[in-house]
Each structure stands twice: as structure tokens, then as C-alpha cells.
C-alpha positions in Angstrom: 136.8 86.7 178.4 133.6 84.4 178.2 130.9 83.9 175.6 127.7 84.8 177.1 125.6 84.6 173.2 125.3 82.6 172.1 124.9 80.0 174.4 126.9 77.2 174.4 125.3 73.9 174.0 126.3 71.5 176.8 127.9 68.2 175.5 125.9 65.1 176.8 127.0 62.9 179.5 127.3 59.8 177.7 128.6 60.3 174.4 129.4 57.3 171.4 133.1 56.3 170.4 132.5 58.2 167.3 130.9 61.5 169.0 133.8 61.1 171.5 136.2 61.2 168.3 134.7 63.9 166.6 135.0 66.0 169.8 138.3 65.4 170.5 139.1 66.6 166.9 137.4 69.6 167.3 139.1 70.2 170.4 142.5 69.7 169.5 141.4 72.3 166.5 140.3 75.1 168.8 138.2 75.7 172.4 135.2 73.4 172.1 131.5 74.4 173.0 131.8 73.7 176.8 134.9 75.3 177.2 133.8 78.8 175.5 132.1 80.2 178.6 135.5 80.2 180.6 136.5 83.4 181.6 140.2 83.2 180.0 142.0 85.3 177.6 141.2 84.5 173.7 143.8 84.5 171.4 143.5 87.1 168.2 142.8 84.2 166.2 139.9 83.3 167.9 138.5 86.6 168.2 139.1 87.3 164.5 136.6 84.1 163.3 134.4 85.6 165.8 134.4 88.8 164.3 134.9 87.7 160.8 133.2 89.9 157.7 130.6 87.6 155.8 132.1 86.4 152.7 131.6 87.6 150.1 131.2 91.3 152.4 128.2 92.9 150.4 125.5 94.7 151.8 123.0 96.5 150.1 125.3 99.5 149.7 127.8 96.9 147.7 130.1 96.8 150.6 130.0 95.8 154.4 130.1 98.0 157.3 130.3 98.0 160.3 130.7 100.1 163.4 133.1 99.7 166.5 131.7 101.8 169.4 132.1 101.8 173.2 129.4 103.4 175.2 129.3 104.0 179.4 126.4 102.4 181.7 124.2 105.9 181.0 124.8 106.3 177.2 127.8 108.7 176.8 129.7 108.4 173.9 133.2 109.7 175.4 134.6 111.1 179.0 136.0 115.1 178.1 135.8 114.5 175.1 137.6 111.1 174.5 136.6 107.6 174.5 139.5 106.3 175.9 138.9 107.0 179.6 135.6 104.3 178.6 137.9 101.9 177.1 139.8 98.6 178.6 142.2 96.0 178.0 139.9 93.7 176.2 138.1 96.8 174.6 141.4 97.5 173.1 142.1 94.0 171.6 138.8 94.0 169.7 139.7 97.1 168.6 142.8 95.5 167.1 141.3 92.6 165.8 138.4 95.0 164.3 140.8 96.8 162.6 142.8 94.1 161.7 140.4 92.3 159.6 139.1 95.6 157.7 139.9 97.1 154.3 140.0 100.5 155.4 138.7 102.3 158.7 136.3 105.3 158.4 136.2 107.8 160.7 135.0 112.0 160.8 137.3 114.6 161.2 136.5 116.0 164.6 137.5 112.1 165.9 140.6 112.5 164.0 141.2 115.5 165.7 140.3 115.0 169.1 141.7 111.0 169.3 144.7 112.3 167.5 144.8 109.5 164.5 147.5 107.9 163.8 148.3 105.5 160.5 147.2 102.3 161.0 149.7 99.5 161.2 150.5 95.9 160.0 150.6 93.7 162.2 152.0 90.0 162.2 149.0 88.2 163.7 146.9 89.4 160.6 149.2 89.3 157.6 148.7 85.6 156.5 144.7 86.5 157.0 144.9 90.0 155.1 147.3 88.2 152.3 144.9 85.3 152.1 142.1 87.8 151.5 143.9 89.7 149.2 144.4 93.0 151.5 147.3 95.1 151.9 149.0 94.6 155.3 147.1 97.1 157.3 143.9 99.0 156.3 143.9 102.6 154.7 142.4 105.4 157.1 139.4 107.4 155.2 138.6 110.5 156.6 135.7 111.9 156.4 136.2 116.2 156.0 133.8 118.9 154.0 135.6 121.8 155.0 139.3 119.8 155.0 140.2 121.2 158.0 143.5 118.8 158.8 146.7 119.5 159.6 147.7 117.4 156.7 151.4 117.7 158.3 150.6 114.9 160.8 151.9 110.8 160.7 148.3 109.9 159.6 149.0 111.5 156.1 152.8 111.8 155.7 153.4 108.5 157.0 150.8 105.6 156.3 151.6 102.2 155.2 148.8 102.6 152.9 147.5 106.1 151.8 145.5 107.9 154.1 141.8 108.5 152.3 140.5 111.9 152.4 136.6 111.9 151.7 135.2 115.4 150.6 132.3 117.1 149.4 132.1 118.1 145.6 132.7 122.2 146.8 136.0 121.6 149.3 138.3 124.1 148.5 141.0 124.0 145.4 143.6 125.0 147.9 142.7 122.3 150.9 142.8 119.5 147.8 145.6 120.8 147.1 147.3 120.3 150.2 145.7 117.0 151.0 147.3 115.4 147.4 150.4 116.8 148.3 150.9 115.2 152.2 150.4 112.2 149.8 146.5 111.1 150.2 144.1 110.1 148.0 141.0 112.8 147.7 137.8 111.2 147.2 134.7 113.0 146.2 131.0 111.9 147.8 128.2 114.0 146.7 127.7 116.7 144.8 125.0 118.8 146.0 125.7 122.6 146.4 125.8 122.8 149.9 129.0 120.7 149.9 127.9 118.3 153.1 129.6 114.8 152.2 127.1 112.0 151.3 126.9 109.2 153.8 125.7 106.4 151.3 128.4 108.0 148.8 131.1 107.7 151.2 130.7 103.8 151.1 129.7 103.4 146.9 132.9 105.2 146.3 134.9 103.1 148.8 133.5 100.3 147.1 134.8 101.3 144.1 137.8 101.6 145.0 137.7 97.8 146.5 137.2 98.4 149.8 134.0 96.5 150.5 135.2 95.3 154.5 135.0 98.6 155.9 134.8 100.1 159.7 133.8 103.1 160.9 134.8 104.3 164.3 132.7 106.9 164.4 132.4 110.1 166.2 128.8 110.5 166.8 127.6 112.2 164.1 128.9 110.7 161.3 127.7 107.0 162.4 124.1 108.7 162.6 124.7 110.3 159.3 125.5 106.0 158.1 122.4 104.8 160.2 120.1 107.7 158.8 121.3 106.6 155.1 120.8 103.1 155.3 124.4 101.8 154.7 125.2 100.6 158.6 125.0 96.9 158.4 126.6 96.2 162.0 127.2 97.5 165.3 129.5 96.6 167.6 129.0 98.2 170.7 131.3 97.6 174.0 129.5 98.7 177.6 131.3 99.7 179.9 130.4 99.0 183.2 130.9 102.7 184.4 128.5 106.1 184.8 129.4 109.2 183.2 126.5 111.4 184.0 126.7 115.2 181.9 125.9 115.9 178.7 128.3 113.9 176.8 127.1 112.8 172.7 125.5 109.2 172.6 127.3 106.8 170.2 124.8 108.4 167.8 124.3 111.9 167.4 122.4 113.3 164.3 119.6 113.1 162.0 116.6 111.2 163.2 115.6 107.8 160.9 112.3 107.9 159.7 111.0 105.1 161.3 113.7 102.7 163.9 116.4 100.3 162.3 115.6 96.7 163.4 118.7 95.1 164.2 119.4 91.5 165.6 122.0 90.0 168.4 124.6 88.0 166.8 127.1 87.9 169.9 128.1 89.0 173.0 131.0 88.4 175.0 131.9 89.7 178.5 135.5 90.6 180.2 135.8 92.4 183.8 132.2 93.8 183.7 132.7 95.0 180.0 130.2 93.8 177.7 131.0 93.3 174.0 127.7 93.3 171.9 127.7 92.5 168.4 123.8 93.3 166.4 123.9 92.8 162.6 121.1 95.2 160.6 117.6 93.0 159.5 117.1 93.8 156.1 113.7 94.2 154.9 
């Protein structure tokens, strides 16, 4: 993996005994400047600073989130439905790394059903971060449902390390509460207008609320347009995958139309086997 943005600035030829000192502390501390565009393997450590919320992690919305996508060359979303067949080795490690440094991962119901969610799990090379930061040892899954349709039977909600989130609208069903509180998860209501749809900007004030202001989505489709359209996405990372799916497959957005475009800016990009890994933080006006 190499840096490609931002650039590395290129040391000078001649430097002083002092610069020369400073640079060999900063090297013995971690990969210096010049050596950050060599294609090598990065430790977790060093892709968790470079993927590191901004402290304290309040957006607008009172919390942070951001979205971890991969897309193909012509826009699709998935291949037959999932994203894996898109996915990668390094793909996979910032997808560790993303998850490892959130409070809780958000994600729709159809993705649970068609990626077959599992809890997440702790994991050593985060748990002096997490316990630094005052997070349990892995971040609680929030699932996003209306119509509660889960099999509430599954690993996700009878066996997390941390409660499994359930995030309804205000009309869900007695009976499918009911059964998500009894697999053991915690029912969250967001919005309460009568046609029972589940409030995107809701979804992250009651998160919030219930101190989980680092959060990640990982989509599907519909529900990261539903965050985009609502104002609460603060930052996208996208991975490209150097591949062509062709077919009607969703983009990584699929939903209501913004009134006007969402400026966003480049913060970072880094580049393994063809793969590009793009990081763009929202502009706020």
C-alpha cells in the first residue's frame, strides 16, 4: 500500500545536524514522509491514525459519521447482490480498522440480510485504543428495520459482545419489538411520523444519545442516500475497485435526490494492487 494524497513532501538534500536529528526521531517513531509512497504493507496502527475520527467526533448532527463503501470501475454498488466479489485483501483491512475505531456500525436491514451480519468482534490490535477512548471492546451493530423483518434467532442478536441495536420507526409492530427485546437487543425509536419510515437524522441524534458519537455506516444503498439526503453524512470513504461490472447493479447511493449537490473535499487516498482507497470529508457551509 502507498500514499498517493497527500503528497509526500520530499526531504532536502542537504539537511542541518539538528534537521538531521529531528528526522531520525521521527523515523524511529513511525514511516517518515519519503518513505510513505512505498508500496509495502501498513501496519493497523498506522492505518488507524490515518483513519482516525476527529476529536472531539461532532458534526453538526452531535455525532460523526462516516461511511465505508466499495464501488467497481462503472459505479455498481455490489456483484449478485454482494459486495464482496468487489472487495480485496487491503479492502478488508480497512474495513477492520474502520470498524475498529467506531462506536457502533450502522447498517439497513436488507445488508444485514443479504451480507449475512454477524456480531462484531474485539480485537487485540484495538483494545488499548477503544479503552483509551473510553469504548467497549468492539462496536455495537445498529440495525436499521421499519418493518422488523429479522430473524432475531441469528449470532448478530443472540450473541454480540455488545448488544446488537435495533432502530425502528415509531409504528413497528408490538409483536416484532417484542421479539427483538427478547433475542436480547436494544430497540431504538427514530421518528414518529404515521407512516412509520425511520428517520435518517433521527437515527444518528438518538445514537448520540446514547454515546455513540464515532459511528459507521456500511450502507446498503439506500439507506446511505437516506444519510446524504438528511444532511448527517460527514465522510465517505469509498474504495475503487479496479474491475467492471456492467448490469444494472445499485450505485453506492440509491434513494432520494438532494436538493442541490453535497460539496465534499479529498482528505486521502491510498492505493494497493489497483484498488484505490478514497477518503472525502463533507464541506460544511
Amino acid at each position: 500500500m502507498r500514499r498517493l494524497f497527500p503528497v509526500p513532501v520530499p526531504a532536502p538534500a542537504e539537511t542541518s545536524a539538528e534537521t538531521s536529528a529531528e528526522t531520525s526521531a521521527e523515523t524511529s517513531a513511525g514511516p517518515s514522509l519519503e518513505t510513505s509512497i512505498e508500496d509495502r504493507e501498513w501496519a493497523l496502527d498506522e492505518l488507524a491514525d490515518a483513519y482516525a475520527y476527529p476529536e472531539p467526533p461532532h458534526g453538526p448532527s452531535g455525532a460523526y459519521l462516516r461511511a465505508n463503501m466499495v464501488s467497481s470501475l462503472d459505479g455498481a454498488a455490489h456483484h449478485d447482490g454482494r459486495s464482496k466479489p468487489l472487495s480485496s485483501d487491503a479492502d478488508m483491512r480497512i474495513f477492520g480498522v474502520l470498524r475498529g475505531l467506531a462506536d457502533a456500525v450502522v447498517v439497513g436491514a436488507e445488508t444485514v440480510r443479504r451480507e449475512g451480519y454477524r456480531p462484531a468482534r474485539a480485537r487485540e490490535a484495538f483494545a488499548e485504543r477503544r479503552a483509551a477512548l473510553g469504548q467497549p471492546p468492539a462496536p455495537a451493530i445498529a440495525v436499521v428495520s421499519a418493518s422488523l423483518d429479522l430473524d432475531f434467532s441469528r449470532p448478530l442478536f443472540t450473541e454480540p459482545l455488545v448488544p446488537t441495536i435495533v432502530i425502528t420507526g415509531a409504528t413497528a409492530a408490538e409483536e416484532r419489538v417484542g421479539a427483538a427485546r427478547a433475542a436480547g437487543a436494544q430497540v431504538v425509536f427514530a421518528g414518529a411520523g404515521p407512516s412509520g419510515r425511520v428517520d435518517a437524522a433521527a437515527v444518528v441524534t438518538a445514537l448520540a444519545e446514547l454515546g455513540h458519537t464515532r459511528l459507521l455506516t456500511e450502507g446498503g444503498p439506500t439507506l446511505l442516500a437516506e444519510f446524504a439526503a438528511a444532511g448527517v453524512l460527514d465522510e465517505l470513504c469509498l474504495a475503487v475497485a479496479p474491475l467492471v461490472i456492467a448490469g444494472d447493479a445499485k450505485r453506492i447511493m440509491n434513494g432520494p435526490v438532494l436538493g442541490e449537490p453535497e460539496a465534499f473535499t479529498l482528505a486521502s487516498v491510498l492505493e494497493e494492487a489497483g484498488f484505490l482507497f478514497t477518503r472525502y470529508r463533507r464541506i460544511y457551509q
